[in-house]
N, C-alpha and C positions, 0 to 999 in steps of 0.2 A: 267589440274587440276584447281579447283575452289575451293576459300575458302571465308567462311566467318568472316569478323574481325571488332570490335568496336573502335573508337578512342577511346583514354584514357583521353578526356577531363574534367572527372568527378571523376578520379581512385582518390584515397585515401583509408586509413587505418579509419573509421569510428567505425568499431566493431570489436570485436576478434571471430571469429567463427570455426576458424582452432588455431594447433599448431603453426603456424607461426605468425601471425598475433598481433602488438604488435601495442596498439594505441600510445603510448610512440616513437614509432622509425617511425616518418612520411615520406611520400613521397615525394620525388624532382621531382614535376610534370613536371618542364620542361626536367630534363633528362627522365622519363619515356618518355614523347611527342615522346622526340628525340631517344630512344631505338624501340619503337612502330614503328616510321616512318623507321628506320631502317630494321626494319623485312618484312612490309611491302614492301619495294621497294627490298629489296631478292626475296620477292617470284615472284614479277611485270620482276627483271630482267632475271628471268629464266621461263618468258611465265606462270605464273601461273595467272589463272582470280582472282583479287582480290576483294569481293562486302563488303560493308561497311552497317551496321547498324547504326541509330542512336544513338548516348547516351544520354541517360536522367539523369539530373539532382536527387541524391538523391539516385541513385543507381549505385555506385561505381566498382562494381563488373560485371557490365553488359562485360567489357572491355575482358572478359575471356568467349569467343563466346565458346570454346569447351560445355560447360553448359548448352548452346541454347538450344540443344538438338540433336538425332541421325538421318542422312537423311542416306537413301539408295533409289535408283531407284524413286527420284520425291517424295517420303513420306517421312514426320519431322514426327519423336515422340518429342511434346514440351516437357522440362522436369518440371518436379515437382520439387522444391526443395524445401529441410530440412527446413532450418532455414528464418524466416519470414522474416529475412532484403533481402533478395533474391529471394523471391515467387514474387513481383511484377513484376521481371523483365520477366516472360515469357509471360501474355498478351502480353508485347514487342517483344519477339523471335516469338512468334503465328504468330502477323500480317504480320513480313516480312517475316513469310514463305510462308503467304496465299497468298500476295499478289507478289511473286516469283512463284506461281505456284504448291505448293508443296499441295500432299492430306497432311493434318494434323492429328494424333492423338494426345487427350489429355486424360492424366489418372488420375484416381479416388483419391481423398484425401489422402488414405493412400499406394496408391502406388508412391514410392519414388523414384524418376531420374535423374539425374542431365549430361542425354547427353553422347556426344562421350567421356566425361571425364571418364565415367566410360563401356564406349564398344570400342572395339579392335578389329580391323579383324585379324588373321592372316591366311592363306590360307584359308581353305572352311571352318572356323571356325571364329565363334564371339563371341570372349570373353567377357562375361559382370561380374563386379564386382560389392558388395552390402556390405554393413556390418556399414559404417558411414553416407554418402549421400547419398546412394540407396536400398531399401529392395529387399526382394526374392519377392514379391509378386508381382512387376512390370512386374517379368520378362517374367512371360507367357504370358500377355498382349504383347508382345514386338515380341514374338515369333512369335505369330497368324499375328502381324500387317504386319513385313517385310515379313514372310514366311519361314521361314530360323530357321535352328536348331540352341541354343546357350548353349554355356558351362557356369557356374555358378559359380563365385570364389569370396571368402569369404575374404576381406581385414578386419587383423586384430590390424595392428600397425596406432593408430592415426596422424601420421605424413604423412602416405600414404593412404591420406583419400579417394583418387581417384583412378582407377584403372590407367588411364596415369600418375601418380606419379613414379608409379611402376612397366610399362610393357613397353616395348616397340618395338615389333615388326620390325624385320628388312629385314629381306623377307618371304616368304613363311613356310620356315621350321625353322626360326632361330627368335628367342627373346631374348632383354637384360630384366633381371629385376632383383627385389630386392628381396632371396626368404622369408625372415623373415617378407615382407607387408602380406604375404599370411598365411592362415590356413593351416595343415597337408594334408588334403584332396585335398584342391586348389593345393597345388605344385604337388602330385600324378596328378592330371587331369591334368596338364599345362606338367608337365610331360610322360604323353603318349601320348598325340597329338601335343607335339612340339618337332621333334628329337633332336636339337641343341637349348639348353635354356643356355644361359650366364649368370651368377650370376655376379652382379654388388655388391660390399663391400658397406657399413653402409655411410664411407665417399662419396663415389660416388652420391651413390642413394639421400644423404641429398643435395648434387650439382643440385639436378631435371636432371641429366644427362636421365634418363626416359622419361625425358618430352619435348621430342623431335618430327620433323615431316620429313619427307623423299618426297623428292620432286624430281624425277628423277632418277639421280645417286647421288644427293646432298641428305645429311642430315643435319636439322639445330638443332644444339647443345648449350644451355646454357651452356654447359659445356664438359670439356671429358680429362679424366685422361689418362695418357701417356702410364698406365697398358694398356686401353682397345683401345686406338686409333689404333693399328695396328691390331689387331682383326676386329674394324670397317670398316677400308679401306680393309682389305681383302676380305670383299663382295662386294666392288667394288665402295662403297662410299667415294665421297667427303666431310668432313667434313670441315663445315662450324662453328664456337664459333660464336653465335649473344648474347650480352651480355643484358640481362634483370635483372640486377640486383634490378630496383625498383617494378619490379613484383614479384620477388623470396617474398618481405617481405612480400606480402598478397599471398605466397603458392601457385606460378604461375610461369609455365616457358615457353619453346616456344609452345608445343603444347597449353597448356589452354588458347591461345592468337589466335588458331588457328580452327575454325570449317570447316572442309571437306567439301563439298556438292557432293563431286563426290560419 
């Protein structure tokens, strides 16, 4: 496994651009440092390649590599993002994808993407989410590019602005999520192509317990309620709590710290 991840050299609450995010409640940079290098040497001591982006001064947010944008098989789609304090940052994802090897797509001004935060594999299925930081209209560009059919699901609760807010995939046939992030139609789809979907409660899901990444037999959890932990380990996971609590306040938990490349 290979992932891509940003030091937090630069992380701060700067703007408010999510439900979380309060310029009022700042960050303790050194403990983020020290939460960040934490995760980091998780994934180092259970064999996982970890490659490092650099962080640029002035953009805060770069820190939340899920955003970069989505790889599969050697191709980045860079993403686009929403809001202007954040658009800078992908000329940055672009280069080190180019320069890693990767063919690159980049998409049109108004189609909007914002990365693995809003796509999901689960079995022969890619779930991509749109409704806050991502539109419907990216998504056929997206389709063509990997090759690969995708399902379409409509977040509609502002706090689950992202699709890995609120899904979380735990093997092939089985997903925790949140089902009140999603539109009527989205939970019908999610629905019939995931036999075993667990509903994670309102308190949970506000823990980013969703916002997890599964590394082996390990899963690393910001969080996990004593309801759902033995549900978890019965798929055969170890559950690991890495505690990111100066990421939670800019609306970040371990996956959005986390970009896939495999």
């Amino acid at each position: 496994m290979r992932v891509l991840m940003c030091p937090p050299e630069y992380f701060s609450i700067d703007y408010e651009i999510n439900p979380w995010m309060d310029k009022e409640k700042p960050v303790n940079g050194v403990l983020a440092q020290k939460q960040w290098e934490i995760l980091k040497q998780s994934y180092s001591d259970l064999g996982v390649e970890v490659e490092t982006v650099n962080p640029v001064e002035g953009l805060p947010d770069m820190v939340f590599t899920a955003n970069a944008g989505l790889v599969q098989d050697k191709k980045a789609i860079v993403s686009n993002f929403k809001y202007i304090e954040r658009k800078p940052e992908s000329v940055y994802f672009q280069n080190w994808f180019k320069s890693n090897g990767f063919e690159v797509l980049t998409l049109d001004e108004n189609e909007l993407f914002e990365g693995q935060g809003e796509a999901l594999v689960i079995g022969d299925n890619l779930i991509v989410g749109y409704g806050f930081r991502a539109s419907l209209s990216s998504h056929e560009k997206i389709k063509r590019f990997l090759n690969r059919e995708i399902v379409s699901v409509k977040l509609v609760d502002q706090r689950f602005y992202h699709l890995d807010t609120c899904f979380l995939p735990l093997n092939s046939t089985t997903a925790l999520y949140f089902p009140r992030a999603f539109d009527e139609e989205s939970r019908v789809k999610l629905q019939a192509i995931i036999p075993n979907l667990i509903e994670a409660s309102e308190e949970e899901a506000v823990n980013f317990i969703c916002n997890s990444v599964i590394v082996n037999d390990f899963i690393f959890m910001p969080s996990v309620s004593e309801r759902l932990r033995s549900q978890i380990e019965g798929f055969g996971l170890k559950i690991k709590v890495i505690e990111v609590s100066e990421f939670k306040k800019s609306g970040g938990g371990v996956r959005c710290l986390t970009l896939n490349l495999d």
